[in-house]
N, C-alpha and C positions, 0 to 999 in steps of 0.2 A: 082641818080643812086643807084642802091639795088644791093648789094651784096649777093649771093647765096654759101650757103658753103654745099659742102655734106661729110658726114662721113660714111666711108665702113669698116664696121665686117670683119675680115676674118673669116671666119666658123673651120677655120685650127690653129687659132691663141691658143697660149700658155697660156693656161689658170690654171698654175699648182699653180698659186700665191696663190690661194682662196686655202683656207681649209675645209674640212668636216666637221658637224655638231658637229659628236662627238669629233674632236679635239678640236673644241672652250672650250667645257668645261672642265674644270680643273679636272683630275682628283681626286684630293683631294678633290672637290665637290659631288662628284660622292661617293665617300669613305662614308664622313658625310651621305646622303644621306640614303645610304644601313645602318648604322649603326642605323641613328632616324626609320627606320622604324622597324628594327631587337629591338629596346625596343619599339615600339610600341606594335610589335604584342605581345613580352612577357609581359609588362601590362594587355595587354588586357585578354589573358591567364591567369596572374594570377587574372584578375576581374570574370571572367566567375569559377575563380576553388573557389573562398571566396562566392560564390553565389550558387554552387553548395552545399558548405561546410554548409552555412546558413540553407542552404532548406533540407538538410541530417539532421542536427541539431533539425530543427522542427518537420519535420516528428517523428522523433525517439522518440521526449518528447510528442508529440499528442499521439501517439502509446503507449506508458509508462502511458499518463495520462488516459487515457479509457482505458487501463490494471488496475490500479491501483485505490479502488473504497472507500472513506471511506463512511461506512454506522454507523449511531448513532440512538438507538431505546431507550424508557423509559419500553417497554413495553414488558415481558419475564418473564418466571415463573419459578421459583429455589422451589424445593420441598426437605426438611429436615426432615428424618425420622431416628426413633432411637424406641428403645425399654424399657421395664421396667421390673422388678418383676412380674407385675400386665398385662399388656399391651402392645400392638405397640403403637407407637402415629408420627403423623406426622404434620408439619409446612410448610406451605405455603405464600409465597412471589409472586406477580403479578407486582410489580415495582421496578423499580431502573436506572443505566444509563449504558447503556454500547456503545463503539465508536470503530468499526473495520477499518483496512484498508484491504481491501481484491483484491486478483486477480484473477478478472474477466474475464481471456483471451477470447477473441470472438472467438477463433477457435478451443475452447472444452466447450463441453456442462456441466460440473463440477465445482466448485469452485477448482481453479490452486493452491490458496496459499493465506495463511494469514499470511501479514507480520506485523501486528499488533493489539492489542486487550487489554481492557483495561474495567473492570468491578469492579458497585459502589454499594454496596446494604446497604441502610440503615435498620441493624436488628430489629426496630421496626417496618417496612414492613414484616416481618414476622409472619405468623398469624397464630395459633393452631385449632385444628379441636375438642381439648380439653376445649378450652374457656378460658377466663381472668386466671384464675387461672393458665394453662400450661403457658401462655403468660409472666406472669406476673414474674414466678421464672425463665423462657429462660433469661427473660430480663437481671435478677439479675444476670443470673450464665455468661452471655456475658459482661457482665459489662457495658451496652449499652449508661449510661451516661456518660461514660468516654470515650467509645468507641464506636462511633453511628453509623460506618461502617466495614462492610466487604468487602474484594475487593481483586480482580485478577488481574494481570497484566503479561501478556503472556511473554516468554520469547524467545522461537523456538515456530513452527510446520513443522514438517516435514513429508508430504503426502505421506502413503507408500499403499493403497491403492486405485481405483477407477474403476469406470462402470457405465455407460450410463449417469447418472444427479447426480450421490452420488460420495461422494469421502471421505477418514479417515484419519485420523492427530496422529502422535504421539505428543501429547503439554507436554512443559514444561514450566511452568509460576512460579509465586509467591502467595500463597494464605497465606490471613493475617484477622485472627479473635482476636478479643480480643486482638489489641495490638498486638500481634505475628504474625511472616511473618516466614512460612517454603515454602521450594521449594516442589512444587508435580508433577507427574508424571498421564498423562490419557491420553485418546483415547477419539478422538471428532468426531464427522459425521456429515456430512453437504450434502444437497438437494438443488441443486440448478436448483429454477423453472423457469416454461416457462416467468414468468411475470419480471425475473431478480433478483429477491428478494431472501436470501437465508437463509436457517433455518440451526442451528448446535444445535445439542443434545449429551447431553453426560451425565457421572455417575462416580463420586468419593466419594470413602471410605474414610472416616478417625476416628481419635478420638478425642477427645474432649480433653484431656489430653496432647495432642499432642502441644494443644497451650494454655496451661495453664488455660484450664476452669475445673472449676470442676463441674460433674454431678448432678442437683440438685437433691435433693428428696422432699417427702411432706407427707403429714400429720407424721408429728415426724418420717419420717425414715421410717413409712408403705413400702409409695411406693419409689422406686430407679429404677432414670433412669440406663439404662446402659451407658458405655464410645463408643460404637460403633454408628458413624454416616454414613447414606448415602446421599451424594447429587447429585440429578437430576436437571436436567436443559434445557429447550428449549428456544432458541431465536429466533426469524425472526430478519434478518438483511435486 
């Protein structure tokens, strides 16, 4: 014999036992929840602002570093003239070392600024247009074996003029002959060419006395130099 059992739904039946989705879960789950994701997104904020920071950082030293150009040449000519009793006479120098840092801003056609500069002349690169004899008593009155360099060493320059490719420099450096280092004051100009390269020329007075050289003379006192020097100078940088 089989036994037949049916079961009837009412469609009407009280169904309030069962709970809604959102009751099951615990509110205090729900709490955590908003809160991992509330440090989530602020991690992540702050990943995206140290990345931003990083790329602001680099750009800024890329930009500083091609602003910023050091240029070092052996080759530049310093012209030293002076006078006598008898004559003008002038010395000329075609080497030595000199190391700039300069800025080169790409969105002016002039040299911006030279934040550094630093020049080595060794005086027996100096060469007279009078021959070994003029050479020879420079040598003595520079004192060149005890002292085998003259040299500059910038202090400021501050640009107070410019136009089109040229721009002018008030500088104050160090210049040191013979053992002495006095501060001097001049006016420098500088040309800066289409090829990037850039020339500065300038002209300073001084005396010889100034740094403790004394003037020589020659044949017994005949001839006498004077104590008035001028030096000229052009570099390509």
């Amino acid at each position: 014999m089989t036994l037949v059992m049916f079961v009837h739904f009412n469609n009407h039946a009280d169904t309030s036992f069962i709970s809604s989705p959102t009751e099951l879960v615990p509110t205090s789950f729900v709490l955590q929840i908003t809160i991992k994701l509330r440090i989530m997104k602020k991690e992540r904020n702050q990943r995206i602002g140290r990345i931003l920071i990083v790329v602001a950082a680099t750009l800024i030293s890329t930009l500083a570093t091609n602003a910023q150009n050091i240029r070092k040449n052996s080759a530049f000519i310093v012209k030293v003239s002076g006078s006598s009793n008898l004559h003008d006479w002038t010395m000329e120098a075609k080497s030595g070392s000199i190391e700039a840092n300069l800025n080169l801003a790409s969105n002016v056609s002039y040299l911006a600024g030279i934040q550094s500069l630093s020049f080595n002349l060794p005086v027996k690169n100096l060469k007279s247009t009078e021959g070994n004899l003029m050479d020879t008593r420079a040598y003595d009155a520079l004192k060149a074996d005890k002292y085998p360099n003259i040299s500059f060493k910038l202090l400021s320059a501050a640009p107070f003029a410019n136009e089109t490719n040229k721009s002018q420099f008030k500088v104050i450096g160090e210049l040191t002959i013979c053992g002495v280092t006095k501060q001097i004051e001049m006016v420098a100009h500088s040309t800066k060419n289409t090829d990037g390269s850039v020339i500065i020329t300038g002209q300073q007075k001084i005396k010889m006395t100034q740094f403790n050289v004394r003037p020589p003379s020659f044949m017994f006192g005949a001839l006498k130099v004077t104590d008035n020097l001028t030096i000229d100078y052009i570099v390509r940088l």
